[in-house]
Structures are given as structure tokens and as C-alpha cells.
C-alpha positions in Angstrom: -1.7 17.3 -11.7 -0.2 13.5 -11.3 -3.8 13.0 -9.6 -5.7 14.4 -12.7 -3.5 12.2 -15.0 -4.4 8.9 -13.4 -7.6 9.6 -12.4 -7.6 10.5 -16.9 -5.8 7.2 -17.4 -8.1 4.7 -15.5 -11.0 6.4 -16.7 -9.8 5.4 -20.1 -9.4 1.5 -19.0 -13.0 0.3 -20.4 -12.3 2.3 -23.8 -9.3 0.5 -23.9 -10.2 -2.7 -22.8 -12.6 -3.0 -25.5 -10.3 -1.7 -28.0 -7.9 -4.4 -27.4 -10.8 -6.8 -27.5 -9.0 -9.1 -30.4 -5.9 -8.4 -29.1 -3.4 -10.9 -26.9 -2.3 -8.6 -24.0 1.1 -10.0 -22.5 0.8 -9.5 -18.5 4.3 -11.5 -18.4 7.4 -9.7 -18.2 9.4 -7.3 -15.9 7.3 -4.3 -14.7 8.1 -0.9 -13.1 5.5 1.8 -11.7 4.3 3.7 -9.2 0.8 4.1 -7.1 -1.1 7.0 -5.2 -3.4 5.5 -2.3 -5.8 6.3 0.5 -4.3 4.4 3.7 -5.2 4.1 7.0 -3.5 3.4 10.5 -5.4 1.8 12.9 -3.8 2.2 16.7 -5.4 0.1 19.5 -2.7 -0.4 22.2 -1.9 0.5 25.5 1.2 3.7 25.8 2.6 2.1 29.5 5.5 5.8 29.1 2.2 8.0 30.0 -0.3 5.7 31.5 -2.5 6.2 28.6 -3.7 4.1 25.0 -4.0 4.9 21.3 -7.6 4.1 20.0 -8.1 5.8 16.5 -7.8 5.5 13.4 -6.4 7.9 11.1 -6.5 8.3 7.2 -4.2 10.1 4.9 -2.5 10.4 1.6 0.1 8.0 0.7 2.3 7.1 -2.6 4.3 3.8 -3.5 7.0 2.8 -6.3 7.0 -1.1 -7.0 9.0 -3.5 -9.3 8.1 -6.6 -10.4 8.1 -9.7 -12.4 5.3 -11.8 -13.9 4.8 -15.4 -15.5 2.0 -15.7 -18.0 0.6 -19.7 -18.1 -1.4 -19.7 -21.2 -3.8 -17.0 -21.5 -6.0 -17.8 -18.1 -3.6 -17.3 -15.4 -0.3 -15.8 -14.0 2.2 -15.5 -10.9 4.1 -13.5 -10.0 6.9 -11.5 -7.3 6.7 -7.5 -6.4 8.9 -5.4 -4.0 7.8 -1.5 -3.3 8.6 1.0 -0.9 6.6 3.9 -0.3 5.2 6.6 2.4 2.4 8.2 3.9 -0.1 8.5 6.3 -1.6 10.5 9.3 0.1 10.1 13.2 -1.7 8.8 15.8 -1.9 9.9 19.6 -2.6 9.4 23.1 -3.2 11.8 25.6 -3.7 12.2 29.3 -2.5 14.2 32.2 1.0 12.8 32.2 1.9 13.8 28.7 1.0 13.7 25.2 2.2 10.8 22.4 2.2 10.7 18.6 3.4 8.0 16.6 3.8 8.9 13.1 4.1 6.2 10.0 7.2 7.3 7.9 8.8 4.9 5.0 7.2 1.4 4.4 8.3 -1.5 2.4 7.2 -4.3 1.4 8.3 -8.0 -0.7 4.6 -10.3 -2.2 3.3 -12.7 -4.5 0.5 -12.4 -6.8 -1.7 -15.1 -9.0 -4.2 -14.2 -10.8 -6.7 -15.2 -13.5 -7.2 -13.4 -16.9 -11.1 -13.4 -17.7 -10.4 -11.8 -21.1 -6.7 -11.0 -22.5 -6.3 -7.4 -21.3 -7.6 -7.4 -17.7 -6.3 -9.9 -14.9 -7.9 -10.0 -11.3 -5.4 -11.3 -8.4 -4.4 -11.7 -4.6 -1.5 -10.6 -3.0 0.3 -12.3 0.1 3.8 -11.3 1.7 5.6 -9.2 3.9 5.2 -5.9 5.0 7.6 -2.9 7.1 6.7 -0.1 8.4 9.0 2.6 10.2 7.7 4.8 12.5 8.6 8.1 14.8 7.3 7.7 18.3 7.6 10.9 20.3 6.3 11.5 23.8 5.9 15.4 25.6 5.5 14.8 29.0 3.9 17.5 31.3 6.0 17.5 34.4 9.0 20.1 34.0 11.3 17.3 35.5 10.7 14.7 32.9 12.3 14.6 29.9 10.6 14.1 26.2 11.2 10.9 24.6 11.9 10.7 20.9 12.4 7.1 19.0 12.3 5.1 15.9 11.5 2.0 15.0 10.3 -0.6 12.7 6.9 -2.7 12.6 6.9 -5.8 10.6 3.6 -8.3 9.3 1.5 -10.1 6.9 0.5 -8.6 3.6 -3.0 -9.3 1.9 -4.9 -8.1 -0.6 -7.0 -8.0 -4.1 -6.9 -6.3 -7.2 -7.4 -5.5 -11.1 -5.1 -4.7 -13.6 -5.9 -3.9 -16.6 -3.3 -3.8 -20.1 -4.0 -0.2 -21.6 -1.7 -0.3 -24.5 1.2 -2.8 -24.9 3.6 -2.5 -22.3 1.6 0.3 -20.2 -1.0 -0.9 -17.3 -3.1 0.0 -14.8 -4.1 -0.9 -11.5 -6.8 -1.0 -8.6 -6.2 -2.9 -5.0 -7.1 -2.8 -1.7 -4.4 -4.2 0.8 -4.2 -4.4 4.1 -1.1 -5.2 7.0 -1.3 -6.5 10.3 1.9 -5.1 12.4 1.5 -6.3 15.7 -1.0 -6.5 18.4 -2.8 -3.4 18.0 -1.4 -1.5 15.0 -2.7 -2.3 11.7 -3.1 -0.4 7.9 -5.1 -0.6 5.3 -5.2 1.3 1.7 -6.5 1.6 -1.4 -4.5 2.8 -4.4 -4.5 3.5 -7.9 -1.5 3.0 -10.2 0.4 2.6 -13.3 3.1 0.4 -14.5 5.2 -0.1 -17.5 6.5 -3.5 -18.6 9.4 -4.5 -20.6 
């Protein structure tokens, strides 16, 4: 249903865009909201516990809550901060006659800046840039009856970048498209694309 009602809502951005046509659409302000996505892990690095490596990549559903604030300059351009924390994804694996590992994305969270430009008053395109963390469950079955399974936790960190549009529906009530994309470390990297809705204030 929350799918249906987005996917309803952005379908609706041209109709309102050129509703609001002869209308000043403040992008400035505090703004709270929330995002499904599409994201992707993409595993290329050596497992040294089983001899083995993860090579895949591996797309799932994700979701994302954000809060921000924006500065308006004039009616061509803004900046602005966001912080969001959100979840998702499918594990990746490695296998191999000494055992089996999965290592599966859990919570991420994130700090950026945006600036963008305004090419009419109700839709602004922008880049992002910032900081990006990722935690993530790394367990390993081994085969051999005298070994024993391995089960850890830990946290990736690394550059945020991406693009999007956002577009002013209504006073106070947007909505968004972007693509970004993270690079965690040597080998481990994620990219999404999500669809959201914000509220300002």
C-alpha cells in the first residue's frame, strides 16, 4: 500500500509542477521524510576464514528516514545538510569446500550535503556528498565437524555521492528521486535508487 501511495504521489509531480507554475515554492526550511529504494551490494574481496572470495552482486529492497535542513539563495540555488538512517538489502556469500560465508547488510546511516539549482520555482536538481555506515552480520559454517562457526558484527564506513530531483508538490510537502552510491572499502560497495517524500516546516 505505502508503495501504491508514492508511486500515486510522484506520478502527480508534473500536474503539480505546472499547477504551481506562478507560484514561489520555498525549498528552504527544516524537512522530515522518508524513502523506499532499490539498492545494491556489490562484494569483490577475498574471505582468507575459508580460503574462498565474494564476487556478486546482490539487489534488494530497502527503506530510509532522513532530516534535514535547507538554505534558499534567491530563487536559483540552495544548500543544504541531511542525516538518515535506514535498512535493507540482500546477503552476499562465498562458498567452497571449507565452509560456507554470508555477509548480510543490516542498519545504515549516513550525514551529507546537498546544492542544488532551481530551474523553475517548484523543482530543484542537486548533488549529494558525505559520509556513509553500514553495519553488517558476517557468519561463517564451516564443514569440518571440529571447527567451530564464526558469527560477527561490524561496521563499514565511506564516501557518499549522488544526484537527484525534488520537486515542491504542495507547500510544505515534496518529493524526491536520486541515485546514490557508497564506497566501503576495498571491495564492498552499494548503490540505490529511491523514491521519497518529505514534509517541511
Amino acid at each position: 500500500m505505502r508503495t501504491l501511495l508514492l508511486a500515486g504521489a510522484l506520478a502527480s509531480i508534473p500536474g503539480a509542477v505546472f499547477a504551481q507554475s506562478h507560484d514561489e515554492a520555498a525549498f528552504g526550511g527544516v524537512k522530515i521524510g522518508t524513502s523506499i529504494d532499490y539498492r545494491w551490494h556489490d562484494g569483490d574481496f577475498a574471505v582468507p576464514r575459508i580460503a574462498g572470495k565474494v564476487d556478486e552482486k546482490e539487489g534488494g529492497i530497502g527503506f530510509r528516514g532522513h532530516a534535514g535542513y535547507d538554505l534558499q539563495l534567491g530563487s536559483a540555488f540552495l544548500v543544504g545538510v541531511e542525516g538518515g538512517i535506514g535498512r535493507g538489502g540482500k546477503k552476499l556469500t562465498a562458498s567452497n569446500t571449507t565452509g560456507d560465508y554470508t555477509l548480510k547488510p543490516r542498519w545504515t546511516w549516513d550525514v551529507s550535503g546537498r546544492a542544488g539549482v532551481l530551474p523553475t520555482s517548484n523543482v530543484l536538481l542537486y548533488g549529494r556528498a558525505g559520509y556513509s555506515w553500514l553495519r553488517g552480520r558476517e557468519n561463517t559454517d564451516f564443514h569440518a565437524a571440529n571447527l567451530n562457526d564464526l558469527k560477527s558484527s561490524g561496521t563499514e564506513k565511506g564516501f557518499l555521492w549522488g544526484a537527484g530531483a525534488e520537486a515542491a508538490l504542495a507547500p510544505g510537502f515534496y518529493a524526491r528521486a536520486e541515485y546514490d552510491r557508497v564506497n566501503y572499502r576495498d571491495g564492498l560497495k552499494s548503490s540505490k535508487i529511491l523514491l521519497g517524500l518529505s514534509m517541511g516546516f
